[in-house]
C-alpha positions in Angstrom: 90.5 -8.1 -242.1 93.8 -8.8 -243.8 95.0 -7.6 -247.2 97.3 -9.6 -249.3 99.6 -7.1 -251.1 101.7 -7.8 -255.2 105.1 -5.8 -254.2 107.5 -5.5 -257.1 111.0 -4.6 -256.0 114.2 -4.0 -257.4 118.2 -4.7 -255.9 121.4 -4.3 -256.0 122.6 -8.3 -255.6 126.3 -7.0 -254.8 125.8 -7.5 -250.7 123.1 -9.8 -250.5 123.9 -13.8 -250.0 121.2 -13.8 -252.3 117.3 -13.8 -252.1 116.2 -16.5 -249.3 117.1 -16.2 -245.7 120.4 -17.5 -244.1 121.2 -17.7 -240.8 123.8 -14.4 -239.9 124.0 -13.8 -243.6 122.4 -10.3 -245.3 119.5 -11.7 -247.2 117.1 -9.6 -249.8 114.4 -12.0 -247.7 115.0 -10.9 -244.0 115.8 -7.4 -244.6 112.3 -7.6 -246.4 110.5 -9.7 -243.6 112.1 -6.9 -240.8 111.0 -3.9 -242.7 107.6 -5.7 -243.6 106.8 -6.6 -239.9 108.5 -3.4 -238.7 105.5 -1.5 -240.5 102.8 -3.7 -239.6 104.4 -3.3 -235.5 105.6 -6.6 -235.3 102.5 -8.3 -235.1 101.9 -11.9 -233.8 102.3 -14.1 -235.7 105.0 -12.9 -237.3 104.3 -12.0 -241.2 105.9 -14.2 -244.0 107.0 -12.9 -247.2 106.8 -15.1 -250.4 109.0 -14.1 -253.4 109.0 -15.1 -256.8 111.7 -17.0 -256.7 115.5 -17.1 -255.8 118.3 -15.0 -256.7 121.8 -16.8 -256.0 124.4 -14.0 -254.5 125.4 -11.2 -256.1 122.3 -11.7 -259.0 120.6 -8.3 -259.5 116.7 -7.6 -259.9 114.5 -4.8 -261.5 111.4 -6.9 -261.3 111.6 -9.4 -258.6 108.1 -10.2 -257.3 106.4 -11.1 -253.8 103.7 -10.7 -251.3 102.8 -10.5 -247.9 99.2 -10.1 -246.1 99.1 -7.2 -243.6 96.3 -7.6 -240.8 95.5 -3.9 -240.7 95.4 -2.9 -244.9 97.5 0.2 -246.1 96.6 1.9 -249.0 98.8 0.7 -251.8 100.7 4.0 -252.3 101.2 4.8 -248.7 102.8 1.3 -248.2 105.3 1.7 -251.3 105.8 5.3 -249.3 106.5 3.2 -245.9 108.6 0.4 -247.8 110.7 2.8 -249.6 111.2 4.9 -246.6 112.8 2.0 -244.3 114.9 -0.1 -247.3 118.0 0.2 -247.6 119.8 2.0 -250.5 120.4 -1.1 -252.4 117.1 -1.9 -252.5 113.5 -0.5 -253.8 110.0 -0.7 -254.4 108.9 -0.1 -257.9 105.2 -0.6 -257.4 102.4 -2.0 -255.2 99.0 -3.6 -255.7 96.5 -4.6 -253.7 95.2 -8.5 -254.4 93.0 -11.1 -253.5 94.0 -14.1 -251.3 94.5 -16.8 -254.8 97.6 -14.5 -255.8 100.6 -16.4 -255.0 104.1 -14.8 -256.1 105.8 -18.1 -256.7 103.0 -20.6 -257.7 100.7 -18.0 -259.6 103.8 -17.3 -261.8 103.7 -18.3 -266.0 106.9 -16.5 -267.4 110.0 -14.8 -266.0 112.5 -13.0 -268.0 116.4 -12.7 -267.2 119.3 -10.4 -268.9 122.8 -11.7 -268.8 125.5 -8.2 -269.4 129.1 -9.4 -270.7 131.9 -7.3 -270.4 134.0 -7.6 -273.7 137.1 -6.0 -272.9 140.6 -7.0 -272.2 140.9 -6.0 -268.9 137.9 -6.1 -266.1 136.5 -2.3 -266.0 136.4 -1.7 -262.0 133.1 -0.1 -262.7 131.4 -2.5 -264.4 133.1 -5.7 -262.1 129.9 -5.9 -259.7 127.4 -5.8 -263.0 128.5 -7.9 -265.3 130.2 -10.8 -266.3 133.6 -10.3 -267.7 135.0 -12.2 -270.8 138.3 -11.2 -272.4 138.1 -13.1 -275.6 136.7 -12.3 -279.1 133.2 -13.1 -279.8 131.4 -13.4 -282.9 127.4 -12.1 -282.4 126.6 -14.3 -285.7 127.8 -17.4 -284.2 126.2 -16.8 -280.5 122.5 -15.7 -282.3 122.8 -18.9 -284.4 123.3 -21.2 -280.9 120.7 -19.5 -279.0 118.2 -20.7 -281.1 118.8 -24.5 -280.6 117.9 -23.9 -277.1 114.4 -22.2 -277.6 111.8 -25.2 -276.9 110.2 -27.9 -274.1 113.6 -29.2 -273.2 115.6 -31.4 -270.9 117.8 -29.3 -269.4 119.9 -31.3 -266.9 123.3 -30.7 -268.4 122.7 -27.1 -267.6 121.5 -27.2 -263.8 124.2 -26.8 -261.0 124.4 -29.7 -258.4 122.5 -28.6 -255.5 118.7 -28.3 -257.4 115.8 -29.2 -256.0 113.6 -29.4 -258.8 111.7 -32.6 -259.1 112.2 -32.2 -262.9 114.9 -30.6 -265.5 112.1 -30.0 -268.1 111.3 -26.6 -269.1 110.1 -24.5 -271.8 111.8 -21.4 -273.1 110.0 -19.4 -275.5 112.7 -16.9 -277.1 116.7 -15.9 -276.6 118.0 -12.7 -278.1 121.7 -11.9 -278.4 122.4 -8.5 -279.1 125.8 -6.6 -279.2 126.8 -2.9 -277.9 129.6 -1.7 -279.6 129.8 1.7 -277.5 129.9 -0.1 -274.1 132.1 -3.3 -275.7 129.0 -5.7 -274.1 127.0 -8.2 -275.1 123.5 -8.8 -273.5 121.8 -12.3 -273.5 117.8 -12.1 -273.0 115.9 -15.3 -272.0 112.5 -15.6 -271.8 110.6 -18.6 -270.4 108.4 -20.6 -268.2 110.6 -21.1 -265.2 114.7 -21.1 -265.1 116.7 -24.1 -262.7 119.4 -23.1 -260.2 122.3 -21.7 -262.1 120.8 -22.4 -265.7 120.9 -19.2 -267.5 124.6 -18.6 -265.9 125.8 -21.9 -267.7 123.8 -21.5 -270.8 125.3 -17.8 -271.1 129.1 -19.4 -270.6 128.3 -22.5 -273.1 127.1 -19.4 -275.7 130.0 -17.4 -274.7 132.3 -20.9 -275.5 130.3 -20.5 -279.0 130.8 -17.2 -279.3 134.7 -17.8 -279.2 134.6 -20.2 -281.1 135.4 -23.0 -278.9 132.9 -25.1 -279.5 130.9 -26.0 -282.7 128.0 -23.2 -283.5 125.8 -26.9 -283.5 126.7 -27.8 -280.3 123.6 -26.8 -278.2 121.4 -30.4 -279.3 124.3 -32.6 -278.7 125.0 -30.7 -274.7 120.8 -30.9 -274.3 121.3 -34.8 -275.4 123.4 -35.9 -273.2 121.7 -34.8 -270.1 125.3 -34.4 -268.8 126.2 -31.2 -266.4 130.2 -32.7 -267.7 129.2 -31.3 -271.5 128.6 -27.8 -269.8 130.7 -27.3 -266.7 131.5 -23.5 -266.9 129.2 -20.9 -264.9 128.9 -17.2 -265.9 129.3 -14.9 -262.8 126.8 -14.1 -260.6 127.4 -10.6 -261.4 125.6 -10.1 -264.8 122.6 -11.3 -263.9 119.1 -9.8 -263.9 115.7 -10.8 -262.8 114.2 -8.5 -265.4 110.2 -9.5 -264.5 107.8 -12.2 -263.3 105.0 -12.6 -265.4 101.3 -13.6 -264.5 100.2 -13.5 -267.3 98.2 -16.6 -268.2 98.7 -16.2 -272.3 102.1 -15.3 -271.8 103.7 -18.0 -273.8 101.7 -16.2 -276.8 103.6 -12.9 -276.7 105.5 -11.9 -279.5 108.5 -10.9 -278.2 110.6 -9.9 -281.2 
């Protein structure tokens, strides 16, 4: 009798072509189906792993989510014992959890959260180049706090999605942005928090805050961009590199959290 098994991993995005598997590229997804099938000895048919979601290349996780049903069950801490054993350094279990067959790590989801990490100094820190996103130019926390909330709400979202979505609709709800500022490491980290996130949106809604930030562009500018339903009103993307998959949430009352 199978088991269907919750995994939560973590990774290191820097040498994966992101999430989803590509043929001859390093994927999170095939070095998680090989280890995956490795421990259950390659059984026929092979087994599938579902994630969570997509991470683009070179996007970081602490909380991606996904499952897999082994035919022969493992106790839950023995298998994050097995997983951990075979990953590769880049990558890690953080926990495991055994589930019934309704679980679905993509469509069971009701919230995910992402962090964005800016590098605000002149020149780009060779330590912090693979974990952030670098931007040289003054920013003003006030102004960037003010913005973010314009885009909290059930929006159209289509002038921040890159070309190359597949989402039958650009609608979705966020429930909360924070902007915060850390002096001592000269960053600034953008938290988003809502129902589902389109292919490059938080990267572009980070650089049009970033624009704000600067003050490039009117504090006001977020309903005019969201208006227009226009990719041309916000055509810069953040990097890859500052972005984090923070958690998946299951949560059915989710969107009632307080998350100050």
């Amino acid at each position: 009798m199978s088991q269907r098994y919750k995994v939560v991993i973590e990774y290191d995005g820097t040498d994966f072509a992101g999430f989803q598997v590509q043929p001859h590229q390093r994927t999170v997804e095939s070095v998680l189906t090989k280890v995956v099938n490795q421990i259950a000895k390659n059984p026929q048919p092979a087994i599938q792993v579902f994630g969570s979601g997509r991470t683009d290349a070179g996007v970081h996780a602490h909380g991606q989510v996904i499952h897999f049903d082994l035919p022969k069950p493992i106790p839950a801490p023995n298998l994050r014992l097995a997983l951990n054993s075979m990953f590769p350094l880049d990558m890690a279990v953080v926990s495991v959890e055994e589930v019934d067959d309704t679980f679905h790590a993509r469509f069971s989801t009701h919230g995910k959260r992402y962090r964005y990490i800016v590098s605000n100094t002149p020149f780009v820190d060779p330590f912090k180049r693979n974990y952030t996103g670098h931007y040289k130019y003054p920013l003003n926390l006030d102004r960037m706090q003010t913005a973010s909330r314009d885009l909290i709400g059930e929006h159209d979202f289509t002038s921040f999605v890159a070309s190359g979505s597949q989402a039958k609709s650009n609608i979705r709800m966020i429930y909360d942005v924070q902007v915060h500022e850390r002096p001592e490491d000269h960053e600034f980290v953008f938290d988003f928090y809502g129902s589902g996130f389109l292919y490059n949106q938080v990267r572009i809604m980070v650089a049009l805050l970033l624009q704000i930030g600067n003050g490039r562009r009117p504090v006001n500018d977020i309903p005019r961009v969201l208006a227009a339903k226009d990719r041309e009103e916000a055509r810069e993307t953040a990097p890859a590199s500052g972005l984090y998959l923070e958690s998946v949430l299951y949560d059915k009352h989710v969107s009632d959290e307080n998350n100050n």
